[in-house]
N, C-alpha and C positions, 0 to 999 in steps of 0.2 A: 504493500500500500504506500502510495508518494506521501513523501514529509511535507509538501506543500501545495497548495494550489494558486497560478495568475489567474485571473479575471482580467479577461483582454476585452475592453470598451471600444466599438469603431462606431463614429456617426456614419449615419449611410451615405450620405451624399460625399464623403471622404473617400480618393484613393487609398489601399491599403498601404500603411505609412512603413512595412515591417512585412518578411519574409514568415511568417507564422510557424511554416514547416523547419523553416532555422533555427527558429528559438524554440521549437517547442525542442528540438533535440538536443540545446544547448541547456535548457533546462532540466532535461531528463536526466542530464548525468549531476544534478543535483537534488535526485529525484522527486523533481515540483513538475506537475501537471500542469495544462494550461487549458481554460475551457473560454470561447470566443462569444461575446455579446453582441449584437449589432440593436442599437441609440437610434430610432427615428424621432420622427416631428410626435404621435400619438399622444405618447402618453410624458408623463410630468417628470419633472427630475424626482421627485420625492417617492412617485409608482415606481423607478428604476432604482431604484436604494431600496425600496421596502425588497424587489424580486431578490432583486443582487442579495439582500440578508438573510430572504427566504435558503437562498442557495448556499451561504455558509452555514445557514445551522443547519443545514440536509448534511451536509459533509462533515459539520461536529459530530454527528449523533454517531459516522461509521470511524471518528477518529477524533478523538478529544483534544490530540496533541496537532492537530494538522495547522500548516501557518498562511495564512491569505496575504498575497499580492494582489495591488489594480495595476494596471498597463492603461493607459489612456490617448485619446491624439485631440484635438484642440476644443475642438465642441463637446465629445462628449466627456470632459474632466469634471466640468459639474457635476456629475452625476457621482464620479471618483472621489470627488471631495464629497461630496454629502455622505457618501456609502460608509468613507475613512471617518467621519464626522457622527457615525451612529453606530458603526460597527468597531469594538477598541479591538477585534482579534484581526484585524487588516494590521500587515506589520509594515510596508511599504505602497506608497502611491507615487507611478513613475508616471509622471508625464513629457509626452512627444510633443512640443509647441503646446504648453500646457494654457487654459487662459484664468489668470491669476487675477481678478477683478472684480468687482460688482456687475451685476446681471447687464444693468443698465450703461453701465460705463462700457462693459466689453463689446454690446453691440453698436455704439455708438465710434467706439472707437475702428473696428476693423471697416467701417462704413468710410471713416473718414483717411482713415490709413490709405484704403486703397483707390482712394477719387485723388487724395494728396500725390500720391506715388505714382498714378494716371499724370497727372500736372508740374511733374518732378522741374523738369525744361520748360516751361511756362508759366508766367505770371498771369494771373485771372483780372485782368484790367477793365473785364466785360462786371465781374463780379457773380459771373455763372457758379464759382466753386464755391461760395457763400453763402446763394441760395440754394444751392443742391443740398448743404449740409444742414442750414437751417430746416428743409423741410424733412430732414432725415432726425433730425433733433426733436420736431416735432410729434412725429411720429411716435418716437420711443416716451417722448414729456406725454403725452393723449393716453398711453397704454399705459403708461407708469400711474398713471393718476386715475385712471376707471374709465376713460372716455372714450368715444367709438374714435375709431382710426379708419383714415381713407386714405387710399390711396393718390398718390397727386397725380395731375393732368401731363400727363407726357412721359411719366417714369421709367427709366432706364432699367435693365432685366435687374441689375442691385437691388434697385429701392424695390421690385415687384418681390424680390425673393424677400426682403426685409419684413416685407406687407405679410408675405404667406408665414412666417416663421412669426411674425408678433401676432397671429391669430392663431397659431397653434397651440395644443396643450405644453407642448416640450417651452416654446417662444414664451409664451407669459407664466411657463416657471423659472425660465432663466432670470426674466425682470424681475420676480422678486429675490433672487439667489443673491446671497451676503456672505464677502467672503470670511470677515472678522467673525461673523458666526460661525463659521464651519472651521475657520482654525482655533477658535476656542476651546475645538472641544476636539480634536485631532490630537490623536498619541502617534500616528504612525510616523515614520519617515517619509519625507517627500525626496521627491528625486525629479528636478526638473532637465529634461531632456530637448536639445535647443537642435533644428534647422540649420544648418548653415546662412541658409540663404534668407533667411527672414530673420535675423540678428536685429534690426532696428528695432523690429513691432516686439521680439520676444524680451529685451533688454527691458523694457516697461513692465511686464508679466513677471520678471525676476524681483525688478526691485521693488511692486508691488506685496510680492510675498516674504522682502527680506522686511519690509516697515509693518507688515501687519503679523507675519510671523512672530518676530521679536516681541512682541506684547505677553502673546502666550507661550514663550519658549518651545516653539515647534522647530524641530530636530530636522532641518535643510539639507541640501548639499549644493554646492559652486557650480553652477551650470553645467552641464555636460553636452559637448558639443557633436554632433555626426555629420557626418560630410556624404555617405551611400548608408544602403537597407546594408552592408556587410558591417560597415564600425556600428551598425545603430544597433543589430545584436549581438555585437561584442560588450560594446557597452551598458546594455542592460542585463546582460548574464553576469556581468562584471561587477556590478552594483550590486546585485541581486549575493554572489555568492562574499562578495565584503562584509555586508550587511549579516549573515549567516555567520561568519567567525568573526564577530565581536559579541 
């Protein structure tokens, strides 16, 4: 019987971030199992913590000593952290472009990130990128506050994906998702696991979690960087088997 089991979290609309058949063999020779979740829009972050818990204590009841890892990739960490956040036998939560923020802040943020990063070479003299934001702002202030949300008049495939997500169950459990709450109550170890190529947006998500961390003394590590799927499961078998001999 495996001394561990990951809980591998993908949102759906995410490419698979990670070789699954690599790690799970790189895992086995520390023998931890790995069982694969797939995060849609349906249901709430709080319904996928309660399943997710359901699932560790199916696995207590055949092994009292068994040790739970999350694996997670950007959208569905919420779900990682609420899980780590109600479950104290979770011994590590790794995240892949983790998003370390308040509900509200993170989707306003990746909104704006990537209209900014669209406009890198150009200045908005028109004041197009202003308004674009403002009604993207809008939107998340209407649904944060109880109010019906529309869609604006001409909206780009973004703002329409925005629209379909802040009307979904999963969407308006993120806007209430807090992160100072969920690390209040976090024993596990975090492990945050960084992109190469998206260092700017992930640098924000780090020091996010080093200022609201630090409050409750929750047990970090230094970013961990990958460059290909081969360092990214080298890296997390790497973590994973540190973690183990201390």
């Amino acid at each position: 019987m495996a001394k561990g089991l990951m809980l591998s979290l993908q949102y759906y609309q995410n490419e698979k971030p990670i070789d699954l058949e690599k790690l799970a063999k790189g895992l086995s020779d520390m023998e931890i199992d790995i069982k694969t979740f797939v995060i849609d829009d349906s249901k709430s972050i709080e319904e996928y913590a309660n399943r997710l818990k359901e699932t560790v204590r199916q696995y207590h009841e055949q092994n009292d000593t068994i040790q739970f890892f999350v694996l997670t990739d950007r959208e569905s960490s919420f779900v990682g952290l609420e899980l780590a956040s109600v479950e104290a036998s979770v011994k590590a939560l790794l995240t892949i472009c983790g998003a370390f923020n308040d509900g509200d802040r993170f989707l306003y943020g990746e909104m704006s990130f990537k209209k900014n990063m669209e406009m890198l070479d150009s200045i908005s003299f028109d004041g197009s990128k202003e308004r674009y934001l403002e009604k993207v702002f809008k939107m998340i202030a209407d649904k944060k506050t109880g109010k019906r949300i529309r869609l604006p008049k001409n909206a780009d495939n973004d703002m329409a994906a925005l629209y379909a997500l802040l009307e979904s169950n999963y969407g308006s459990s993120i806007m209430r998702f807090s992160l100072d709450s969920c690390l209040s109550k976090i024993s596990a170890a975090v492990f945050p696991i960084y992109d190469s190529d998206n260092q700017q947006l992930l640098d924000v998500d780090y020091l996010n979690l080093c200022l609201c961390g630090n409050k409750y003394q929750v047990r970090y590590s230094y970013p961990i960087c990958y460059y290909s799927g081969e360092t990214l499961v080298k890296e997390i078998t790497k973590s994973i088997s540190e973690l183990l001999t201390k």
